[in-house]
C-alpha positions as CSV (number, residue, x, y, z in Angstrom):
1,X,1.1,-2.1,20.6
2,X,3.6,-4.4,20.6
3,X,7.3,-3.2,21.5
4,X,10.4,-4.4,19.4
5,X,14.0,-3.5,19.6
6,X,16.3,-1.7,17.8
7,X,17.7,-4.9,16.1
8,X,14.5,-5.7,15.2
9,X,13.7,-2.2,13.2
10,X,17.3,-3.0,12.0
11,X,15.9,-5.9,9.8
12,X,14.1,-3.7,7.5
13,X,15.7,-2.5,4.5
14,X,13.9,0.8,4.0
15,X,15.0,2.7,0.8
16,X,13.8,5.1,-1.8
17,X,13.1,4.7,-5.0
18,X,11.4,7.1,-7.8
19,X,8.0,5.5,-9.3
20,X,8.5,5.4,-12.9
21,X,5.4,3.6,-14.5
22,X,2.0,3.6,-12.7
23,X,-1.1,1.2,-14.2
24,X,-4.7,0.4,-12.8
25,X,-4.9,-3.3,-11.2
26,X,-8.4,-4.5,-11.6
27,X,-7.9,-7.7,-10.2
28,X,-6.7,-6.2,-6.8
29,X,-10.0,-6.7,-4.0
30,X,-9.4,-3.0,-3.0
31,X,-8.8,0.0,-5.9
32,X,-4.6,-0.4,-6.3
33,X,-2.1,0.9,-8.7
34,X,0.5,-1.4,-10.1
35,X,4.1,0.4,-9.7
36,X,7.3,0.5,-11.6
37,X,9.8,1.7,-9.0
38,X,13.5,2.6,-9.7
39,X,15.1,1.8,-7.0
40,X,18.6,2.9,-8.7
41,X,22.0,0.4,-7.6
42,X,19.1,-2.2,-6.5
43,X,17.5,-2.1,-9.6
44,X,14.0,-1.7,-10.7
45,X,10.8,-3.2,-8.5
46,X,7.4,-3.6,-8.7
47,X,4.5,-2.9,-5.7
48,X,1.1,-2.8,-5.4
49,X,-0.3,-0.2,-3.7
50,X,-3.8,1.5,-2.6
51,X,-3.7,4.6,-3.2
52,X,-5.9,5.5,-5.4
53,X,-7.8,7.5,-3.0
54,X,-5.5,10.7,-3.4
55,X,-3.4,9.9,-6.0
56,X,-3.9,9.7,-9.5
57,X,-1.5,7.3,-12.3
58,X,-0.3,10.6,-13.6
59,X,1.0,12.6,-10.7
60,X,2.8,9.3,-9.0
61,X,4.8,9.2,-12.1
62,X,8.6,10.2,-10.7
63,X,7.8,11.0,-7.5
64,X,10.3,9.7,-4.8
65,X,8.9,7.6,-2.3
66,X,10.1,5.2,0.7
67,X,9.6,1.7,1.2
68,X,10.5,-2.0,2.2
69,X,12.9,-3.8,-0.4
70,X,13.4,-7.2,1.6
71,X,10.7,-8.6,2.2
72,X,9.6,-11.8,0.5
73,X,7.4,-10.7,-2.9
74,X,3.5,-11.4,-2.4
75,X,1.0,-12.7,-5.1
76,X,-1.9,-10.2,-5.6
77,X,-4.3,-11.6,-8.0
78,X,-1.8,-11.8,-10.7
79,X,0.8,-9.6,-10.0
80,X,3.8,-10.4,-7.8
81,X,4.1,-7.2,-5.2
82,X,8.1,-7.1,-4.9
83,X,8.4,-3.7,-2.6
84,X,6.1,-2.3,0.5
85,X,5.6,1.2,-0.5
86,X,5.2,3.1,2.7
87,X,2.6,5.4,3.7
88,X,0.4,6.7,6.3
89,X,-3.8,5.8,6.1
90,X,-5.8,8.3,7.2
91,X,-9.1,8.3,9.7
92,X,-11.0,8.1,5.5
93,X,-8.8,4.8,4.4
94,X,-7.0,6.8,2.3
95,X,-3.3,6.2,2.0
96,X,-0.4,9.4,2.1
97,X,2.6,8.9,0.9
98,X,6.0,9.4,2.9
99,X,8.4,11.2,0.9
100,X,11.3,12.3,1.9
101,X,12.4,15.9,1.4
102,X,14.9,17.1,-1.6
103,X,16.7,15.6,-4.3
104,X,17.5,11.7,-2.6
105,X,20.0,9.4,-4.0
106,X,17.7,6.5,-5.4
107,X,18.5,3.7,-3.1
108,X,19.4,5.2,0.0
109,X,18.6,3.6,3.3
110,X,16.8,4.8,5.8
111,X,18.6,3.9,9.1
């Protein structure tokens, strides 16, 4: 493991956003969803994200969810991932979501 400091952690913009449209992605290598995130004052984003596993399109839709606004998009296939939805993969590949608890202001940092 590889030990950073606290200016490094500093350079992620972590925030939460509410998923508000979930599809299949086909064209992803590994089973994805494509995501509609509202990420409220930063506007709206989209992600790719594996976790199809545990979750299905239906019960994603408006759940809250953290995850990394600024880093550069990546092309997937077709799709151009804007966000890095953040969760935790289990010892089965399969990936949890981290939520945070309550009713969150969409957009709030993390710090």
């Amino acid at each position: 493991m590889e030990l950073i400091s606290i200016d490094d952690f500093k350079k992620l913009d972590i925030r939460t956003g509410k998923i508000i449209k979930a599809d299949d992605f086909p064209k992803a290598k590994k089973p994805a969803y494509q995501l509609t995130i509202d990420f409220g004052p930063l506007g709206v984003k989209r992600s790719s994200a594996q976790l199809t596993k545990l979750y299905t399109k239906e019960s994603l839709i408006d759940r809250t969810i953290l995850a990394v606004v600024n880093f550069a998009p990546r092309k997937i296939a077709d799709f151009e991932s804007e966000v890095l939805v953040l969760g935790i993969v289990t010892d089965d590949n399969a990936v949890v979501l981290l939520q945070p608890e309550g009713e969150i202001t969409l957009g709030s940092s993390v710090s």
